[in-house]
C-alpha positions as CSV (number, residue, x, y, z in Angstrom):
1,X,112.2,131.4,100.3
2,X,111.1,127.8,100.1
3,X,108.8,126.4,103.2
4,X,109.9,122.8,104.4
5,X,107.5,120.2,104.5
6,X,107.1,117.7,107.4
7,X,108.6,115.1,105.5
8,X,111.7,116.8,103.9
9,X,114.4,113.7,105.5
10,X,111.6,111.1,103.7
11,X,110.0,112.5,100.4
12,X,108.7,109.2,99.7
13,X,106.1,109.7,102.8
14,X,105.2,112.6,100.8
15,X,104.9,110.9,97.4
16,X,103.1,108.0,99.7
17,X,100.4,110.4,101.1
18,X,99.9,112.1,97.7
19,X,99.8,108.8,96.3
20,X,96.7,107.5,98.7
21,X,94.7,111.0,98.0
22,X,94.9,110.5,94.5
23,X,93.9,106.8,94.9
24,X,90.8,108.1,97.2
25,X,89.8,111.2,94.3
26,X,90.1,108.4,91.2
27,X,88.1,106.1,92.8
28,X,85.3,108.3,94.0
29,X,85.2,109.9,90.2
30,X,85.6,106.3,89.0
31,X,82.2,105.3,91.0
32,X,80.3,107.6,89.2
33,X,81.9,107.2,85.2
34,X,81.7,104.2,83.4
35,X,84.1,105.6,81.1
36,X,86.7,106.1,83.8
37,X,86.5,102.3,85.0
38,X,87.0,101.3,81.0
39,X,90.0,103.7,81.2
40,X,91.7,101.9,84.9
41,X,90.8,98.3,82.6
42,X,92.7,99.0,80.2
43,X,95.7,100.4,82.2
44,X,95.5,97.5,84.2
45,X,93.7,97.9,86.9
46,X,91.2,95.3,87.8
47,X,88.2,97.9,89.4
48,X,85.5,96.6,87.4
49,X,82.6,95.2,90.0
50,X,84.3,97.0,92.9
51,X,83.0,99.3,95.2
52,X,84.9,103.5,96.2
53,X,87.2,101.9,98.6
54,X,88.0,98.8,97.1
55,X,88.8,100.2,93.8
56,X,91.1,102.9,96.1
57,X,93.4,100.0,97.4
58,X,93.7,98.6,93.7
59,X,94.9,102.3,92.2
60,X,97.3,102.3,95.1
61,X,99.1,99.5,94.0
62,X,100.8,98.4,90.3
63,X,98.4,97.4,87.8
64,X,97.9,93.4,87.9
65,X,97.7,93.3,84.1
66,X,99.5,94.4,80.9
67,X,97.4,97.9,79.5
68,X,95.5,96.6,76.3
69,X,95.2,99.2,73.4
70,X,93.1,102.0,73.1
């Protein structure tokens, strides 16, 4: 049997939600690895310099660059 969720109407509330906690986890790991930040600049994403939460709302939202290489 498959439970229902409490967004089954809306799955993009879901895919929202998810979205923001995975935002939340890749910017705490990204606070503590240098290696992660070099991996969010070259997707794109402009985190370098930021702090947990402000690198959160950038990974929440399309890159602002084209990736580079690597």
């Amino acid at each position: 049997m498959v439970s229902s969720g409490p967004h089954d109407d809306e799955p993009e509330l879901d895919l929202d939600a998810i979205n923001g906690l995975l935002a939340e986890w890749a910017a705490r790991s990204a606070s503590e690895s240098d290696a992660l930040i070099e991996r969010f600049e070259a997707m794109g994403y402009e985190v370098r310099g930021k702090s947990t939460e402000e690198i959160a709302a950038v990974l929440r939202r399309a890159p602002t660059r084209a990736a580079r290489g690597g």
